[in-house]
C-alpha positions in Angstrom: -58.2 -11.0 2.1 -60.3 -13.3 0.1 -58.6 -16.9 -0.2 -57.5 -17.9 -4.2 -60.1 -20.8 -3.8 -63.0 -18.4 -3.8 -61.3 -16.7 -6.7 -60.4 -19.2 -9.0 -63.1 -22.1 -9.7 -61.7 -23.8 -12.8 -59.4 -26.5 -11.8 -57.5 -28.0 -15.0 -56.6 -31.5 -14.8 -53.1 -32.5 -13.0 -52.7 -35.7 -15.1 -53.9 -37.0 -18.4 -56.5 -39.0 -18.2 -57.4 -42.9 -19.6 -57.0 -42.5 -23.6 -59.5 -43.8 -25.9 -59.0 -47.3 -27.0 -60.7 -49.8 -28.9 -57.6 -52.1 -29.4 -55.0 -53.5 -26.9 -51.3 -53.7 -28.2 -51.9 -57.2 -28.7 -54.9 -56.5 -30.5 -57.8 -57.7 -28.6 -61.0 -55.6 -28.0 -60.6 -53.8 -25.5 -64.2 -51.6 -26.1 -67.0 -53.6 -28.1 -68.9 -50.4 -28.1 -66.6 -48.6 -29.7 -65.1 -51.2 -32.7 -66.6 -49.1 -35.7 -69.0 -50.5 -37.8 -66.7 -51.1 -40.4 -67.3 -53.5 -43.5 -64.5 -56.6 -43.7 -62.9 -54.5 -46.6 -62.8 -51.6 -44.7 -61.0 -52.8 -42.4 -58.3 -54.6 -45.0 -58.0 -51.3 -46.6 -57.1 -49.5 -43.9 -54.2 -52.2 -43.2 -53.1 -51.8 -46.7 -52.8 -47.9 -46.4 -50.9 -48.4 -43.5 -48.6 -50.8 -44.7 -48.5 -48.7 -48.1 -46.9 -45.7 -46.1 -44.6 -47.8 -44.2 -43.6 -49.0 -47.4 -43.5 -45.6 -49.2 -41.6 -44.1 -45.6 -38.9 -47.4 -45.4 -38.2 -46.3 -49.2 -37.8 -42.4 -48.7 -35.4 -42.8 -45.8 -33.0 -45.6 -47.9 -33.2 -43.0 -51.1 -32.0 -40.4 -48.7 -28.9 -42.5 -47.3 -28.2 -43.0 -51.0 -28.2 -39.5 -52.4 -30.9 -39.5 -54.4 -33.5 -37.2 -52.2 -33.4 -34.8 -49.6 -34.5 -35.0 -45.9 -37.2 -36.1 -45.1 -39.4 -36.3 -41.7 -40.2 -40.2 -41.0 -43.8 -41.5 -40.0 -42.2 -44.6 -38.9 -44.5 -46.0 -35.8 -47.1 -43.6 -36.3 -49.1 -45.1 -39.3 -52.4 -45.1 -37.3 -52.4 -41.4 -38.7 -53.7 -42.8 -41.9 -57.0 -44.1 -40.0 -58.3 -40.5 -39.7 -58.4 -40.1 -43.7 -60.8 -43.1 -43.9 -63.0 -40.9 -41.5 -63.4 -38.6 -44.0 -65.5 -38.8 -47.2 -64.8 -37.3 -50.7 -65.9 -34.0 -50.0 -64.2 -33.0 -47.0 -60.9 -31.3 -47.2 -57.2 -32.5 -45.7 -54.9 -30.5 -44.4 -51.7 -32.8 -43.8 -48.6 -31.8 -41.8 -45.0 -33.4 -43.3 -45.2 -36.3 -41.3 -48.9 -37.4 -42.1 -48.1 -37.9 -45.3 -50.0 -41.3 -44.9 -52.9 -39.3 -45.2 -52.1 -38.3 -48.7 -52.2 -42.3 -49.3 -55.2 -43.0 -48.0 -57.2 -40.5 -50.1 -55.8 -42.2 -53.4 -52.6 -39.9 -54.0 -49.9 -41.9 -56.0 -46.8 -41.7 -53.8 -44.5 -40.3 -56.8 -45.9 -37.0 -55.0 -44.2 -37.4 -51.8 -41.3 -38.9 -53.4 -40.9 -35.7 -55.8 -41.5 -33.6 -52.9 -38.1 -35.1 -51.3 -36.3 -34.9 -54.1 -37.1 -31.2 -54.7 -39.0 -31.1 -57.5 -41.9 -29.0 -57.8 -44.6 -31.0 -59.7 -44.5 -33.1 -56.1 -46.3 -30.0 -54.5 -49.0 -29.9 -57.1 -51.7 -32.1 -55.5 -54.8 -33.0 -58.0 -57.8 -30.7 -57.2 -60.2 -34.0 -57.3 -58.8 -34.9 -53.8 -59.1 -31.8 -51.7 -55.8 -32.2 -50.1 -53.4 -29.5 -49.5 -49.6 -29.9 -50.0 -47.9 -30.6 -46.6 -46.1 -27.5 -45.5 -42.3 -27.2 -44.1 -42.3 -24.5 -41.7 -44.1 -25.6 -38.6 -47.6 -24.7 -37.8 -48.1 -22.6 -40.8 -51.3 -25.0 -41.9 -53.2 -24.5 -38.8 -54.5 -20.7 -40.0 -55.2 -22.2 -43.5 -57.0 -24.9 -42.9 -59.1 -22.8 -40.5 -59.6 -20.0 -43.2 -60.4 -23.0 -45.8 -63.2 -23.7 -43.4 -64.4 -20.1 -43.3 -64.4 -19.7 -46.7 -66.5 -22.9 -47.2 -69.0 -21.5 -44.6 -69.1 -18.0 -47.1 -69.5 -19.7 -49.7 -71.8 -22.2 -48.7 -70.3 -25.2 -49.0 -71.4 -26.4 -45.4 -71.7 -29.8 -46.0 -67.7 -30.7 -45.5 -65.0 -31.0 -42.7 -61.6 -29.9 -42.6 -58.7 -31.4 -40.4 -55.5 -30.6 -40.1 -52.7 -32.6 -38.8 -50.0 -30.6 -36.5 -47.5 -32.1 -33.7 -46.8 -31.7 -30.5 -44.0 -28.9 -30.9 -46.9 -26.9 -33.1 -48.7 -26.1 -30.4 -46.0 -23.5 -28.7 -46.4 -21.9 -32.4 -49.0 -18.7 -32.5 -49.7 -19.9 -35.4 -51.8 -22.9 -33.2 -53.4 -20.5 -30.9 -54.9 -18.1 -33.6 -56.1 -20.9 -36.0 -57.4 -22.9 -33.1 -59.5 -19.3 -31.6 -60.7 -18.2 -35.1 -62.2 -21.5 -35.6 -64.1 -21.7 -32.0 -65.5 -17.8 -32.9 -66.4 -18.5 -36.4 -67.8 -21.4 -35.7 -66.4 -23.8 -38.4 -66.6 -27.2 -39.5 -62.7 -27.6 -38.0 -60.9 -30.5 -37.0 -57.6 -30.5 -35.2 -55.6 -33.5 -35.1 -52.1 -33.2 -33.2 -50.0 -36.0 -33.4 -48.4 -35.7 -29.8 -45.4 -37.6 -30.4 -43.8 -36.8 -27.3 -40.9 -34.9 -28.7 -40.3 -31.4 -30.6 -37.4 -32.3 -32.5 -35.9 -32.8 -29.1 -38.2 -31.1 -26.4 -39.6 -33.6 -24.7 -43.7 -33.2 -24.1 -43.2 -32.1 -20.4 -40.9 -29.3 -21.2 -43.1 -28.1 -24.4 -46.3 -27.5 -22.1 -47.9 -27.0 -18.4 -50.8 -29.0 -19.5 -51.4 -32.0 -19.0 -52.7 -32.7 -22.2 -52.9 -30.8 -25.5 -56.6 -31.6 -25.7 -57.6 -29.6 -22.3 -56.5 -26.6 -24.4 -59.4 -27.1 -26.8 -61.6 -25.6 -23.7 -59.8 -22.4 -24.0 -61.4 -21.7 -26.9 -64.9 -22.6 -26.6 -65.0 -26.3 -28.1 -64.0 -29.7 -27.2 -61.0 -32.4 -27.1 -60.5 -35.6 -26.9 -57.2 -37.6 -25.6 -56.7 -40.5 -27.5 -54.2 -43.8 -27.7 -52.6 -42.6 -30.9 -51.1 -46.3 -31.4 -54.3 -48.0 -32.0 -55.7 -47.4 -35.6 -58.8 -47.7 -34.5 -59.5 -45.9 -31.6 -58.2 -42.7 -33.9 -60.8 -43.6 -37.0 -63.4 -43.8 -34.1 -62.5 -40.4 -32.6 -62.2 -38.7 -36.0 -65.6 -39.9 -37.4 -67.3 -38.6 -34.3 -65.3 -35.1 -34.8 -66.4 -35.6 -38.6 -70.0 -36.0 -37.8 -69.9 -33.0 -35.2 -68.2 -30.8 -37.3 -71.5 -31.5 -39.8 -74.0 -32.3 -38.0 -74.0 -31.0 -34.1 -76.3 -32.0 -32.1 -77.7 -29.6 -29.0 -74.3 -28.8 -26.4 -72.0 -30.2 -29.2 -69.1 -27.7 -30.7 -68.8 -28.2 -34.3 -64.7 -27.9 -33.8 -62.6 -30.7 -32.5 -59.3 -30.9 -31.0 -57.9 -34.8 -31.0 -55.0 -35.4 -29.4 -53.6 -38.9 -30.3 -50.6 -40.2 -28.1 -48.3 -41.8 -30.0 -44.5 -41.7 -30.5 -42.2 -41.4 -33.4 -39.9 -44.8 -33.6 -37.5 -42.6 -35.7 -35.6 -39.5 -35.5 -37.2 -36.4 -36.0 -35.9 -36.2 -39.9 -33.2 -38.0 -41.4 -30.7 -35.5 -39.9 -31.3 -36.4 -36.5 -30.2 -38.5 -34.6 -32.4 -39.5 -31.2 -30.1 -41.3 -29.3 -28.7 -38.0 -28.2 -31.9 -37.3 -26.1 -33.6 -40.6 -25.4 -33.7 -44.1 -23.8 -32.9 -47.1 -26.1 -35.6 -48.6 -23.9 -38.2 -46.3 -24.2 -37.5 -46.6 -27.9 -38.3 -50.7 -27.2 -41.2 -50.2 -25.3 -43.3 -47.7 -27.6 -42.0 -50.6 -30.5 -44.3 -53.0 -28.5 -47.2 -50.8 -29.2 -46.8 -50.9 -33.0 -49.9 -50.0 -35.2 -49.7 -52.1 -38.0 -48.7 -54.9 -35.7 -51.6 -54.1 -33.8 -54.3 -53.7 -36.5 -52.9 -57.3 -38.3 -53.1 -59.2 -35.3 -56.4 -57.8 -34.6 -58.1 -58.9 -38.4 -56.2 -62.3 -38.0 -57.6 -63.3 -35.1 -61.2 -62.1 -36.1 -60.9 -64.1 -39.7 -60.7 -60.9 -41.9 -56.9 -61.6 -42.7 -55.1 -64.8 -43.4 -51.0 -64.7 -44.5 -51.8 -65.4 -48.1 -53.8 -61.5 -47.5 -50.8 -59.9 -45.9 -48.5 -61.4 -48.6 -50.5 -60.0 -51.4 -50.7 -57.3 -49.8 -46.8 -56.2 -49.2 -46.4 -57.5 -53.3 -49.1 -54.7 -54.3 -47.9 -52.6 -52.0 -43.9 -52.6 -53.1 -45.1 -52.6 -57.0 -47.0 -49.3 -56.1 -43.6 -47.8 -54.6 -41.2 -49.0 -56.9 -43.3 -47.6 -60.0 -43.5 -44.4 -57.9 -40.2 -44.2 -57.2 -39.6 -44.8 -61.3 -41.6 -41.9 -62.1 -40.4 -39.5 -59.6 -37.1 -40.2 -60.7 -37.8 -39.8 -64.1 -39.6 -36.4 -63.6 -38.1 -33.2 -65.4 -36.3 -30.7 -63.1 -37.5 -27.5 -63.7 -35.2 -24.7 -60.8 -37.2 -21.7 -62.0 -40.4 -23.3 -60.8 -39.7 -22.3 -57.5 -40.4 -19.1 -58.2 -44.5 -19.7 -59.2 -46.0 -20.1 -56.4 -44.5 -17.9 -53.4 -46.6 -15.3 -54.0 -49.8 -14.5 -56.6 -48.0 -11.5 -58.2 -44.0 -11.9 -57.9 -42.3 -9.6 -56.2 -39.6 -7.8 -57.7 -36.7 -9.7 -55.1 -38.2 -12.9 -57.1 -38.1 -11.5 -60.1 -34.6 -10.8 -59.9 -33.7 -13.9 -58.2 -35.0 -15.7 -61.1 -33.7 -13.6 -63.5 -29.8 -15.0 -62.0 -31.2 -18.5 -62.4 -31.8 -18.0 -65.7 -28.6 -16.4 -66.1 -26.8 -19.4 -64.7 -28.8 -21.4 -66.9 -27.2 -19.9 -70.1 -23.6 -19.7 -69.0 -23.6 -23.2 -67.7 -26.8 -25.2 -69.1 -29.0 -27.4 -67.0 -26.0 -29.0 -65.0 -25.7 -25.9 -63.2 -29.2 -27.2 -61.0 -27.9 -30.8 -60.9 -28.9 -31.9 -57.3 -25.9 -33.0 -55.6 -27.7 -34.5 -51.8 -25.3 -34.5 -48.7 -25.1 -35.4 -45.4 
């Protein structure tokens, strides 16, 4: 009988291997060949978008706890998201998941969108055309097919001078909503980045019970282009591995696969949403030492010590930055209710289920008058 090694010849890794880094947690070079070539405001913008959805995330989780928006999923410790919108330019398209909602930021989107979103109301989900973003989705997964068939509608129309990435976690990846985008892009051949943000835990699945892989990026090989594990901490190791995905994606050269599956390793310093609670499934301490590894912290301490920050920067900075929220918060607050929106957008023609289901809102409308869709948020 012939032996399984003369069968089998692939042999998929056992362990990840080194992530990509360009920055230490104590911010400090680690790879002068890799620091991107970055202008001095570049890299201060980048720092302000992080701290801008910290910021925007601190004041969605408070306006939860006080009633006045829904759940919401927290970003908090994984703000180096935000670097992979900088990787992108005006053209390219962004497909966000509900927790990279930093993304949205970066590209110039006021933040009274997310805060509407939270609070329910439908003009929140109504992104501007100009920034070719797509509204994050709540069901999990569901993006990955869109963004791919974005992507292959570009390439019949055209339009092949763009990329499209799409932000997914870890959990996503057990979704067949993962496997089919992921295969349709590697046989069409589109300009398709996947970015999963492998915070180590599905709600409460930890990593090693969501996969047999090693690594989400090995799964890229399956079909037919490449991955990349990177430290998902370190802001600029992830703009570095997205503008290299970005330029493949447009421009491949000879043996290069113009998809791209980037795997940043990061953690989530939060709960899942604001109706979990963590502690129930993970160490206080591993909680402290991920904390050491903060972004922002990581990114400041960097531009400090190479002379592109100074405290009177950062202070500026966090003024601008809570003036942008608090005027957001203002005018998502302040933003008509309208219940029988809901109805719009589900489907192109509306069915006749949501015809009649609209039909009873407006029905409670006249027999009680708007207070009857007076959101009342518990816990």
């Amino acid at each position: 009988m012939t032996g399984s090694h003369d069968i089998f010849q692939y042999e998929a890794p056992d362990a990840p291997p080194a992530a990509v880094q360009v920055l230490d947690p104590e911010g400090h070079v680690v790879d002068d060949e890799l620091l991107p070539d970055l202008t001095d405001q570049e890299f201060v913008d980048l720092y302000h978008d992080m701290k801008l959805t910290r910021r925007t995330d601190q004041r969605a989780v408070s306006l939860q706890r006080q009633g006045r928006s829904g759940t919401l999923a927290s970003c908090y410790g994984q703000g180096a998201h935000v670097a992979t919108a900088h990787a992108l330019d005006e053209r390219d398209w962004l497909v966000p998941c509900y927790r990279e909602y930093g993304t949205m930021l970066a590209r110039g989107i006021d933040p009274r969108y997310m805060f509407m979103h939270w609070m329910g109301k439908e003009p929140g989900d109504h992104i501007p055309e100009e920034y070719n973003t797509v509204a994050p989705p709540t069901p999990v997964a569901t993006q990955i097919p869109h963004a791919t068939g974005l992507a292959m509608a570009a390439e019949i129309l055209g339009a092949d001078d763009r990329a499209f990435l799409c932000h997914f976690g870890d959990g996503a990846t057990s979704e067949g909503d993962f496997h089919e985008g992921l295969n349709f892009a590697g046989a069409f051949d589109t300009p398709s980045i996947f970015v999963c943000n492998n915070n180590q835990y599905a709600i409460s699945v930890p990593f090693e019970r969501q996969t047999g892989s090693a690594t989400v990026a090995q799964k890229a090989t399956a079909y037919g282009f490449d991955g990349v594990y990177v430290d998902g901490m370190d802001p600029l190791a992830v703009y570095v591995a997205t503008a290299e995905a970005v330029r493949r994606a447009k421009d491949p050269r000879d043996g290069e696969s113009r998809q791209s599956l980037i795997e940043l390793l990061l953690y989530r310093l939060g709960g899942h949403s604001t109706s979990d609670d963590p502690s129930k499934y993970r160490d206080e301490a591993e909680v402290e030492e991920w904390t050491e590894r903060d972004p922002i912290a990581r990114l400041e301490a960097f531009l400090q010590r190479t002379g592109r920050l100074d405290d009177e920067t950062v202070a500026d900075i966090e003024s601008r930055v809570d003036e942008t929220v608090d005027d957001a918060v203002e005018a998502a607050e302040a933003a008509a209710e309208e219940p029988a929106a809901m109805f719009d957008h589900v489907y192109h023609e509306p069915t006749p289920e949501l015809e009649r289901q609209a039909a009873d809102v407006e029905s409670l409308r006249e027999q009680y008058g708007d207070d009857a869709f007076t959101v009342e948020w518990g816990f």
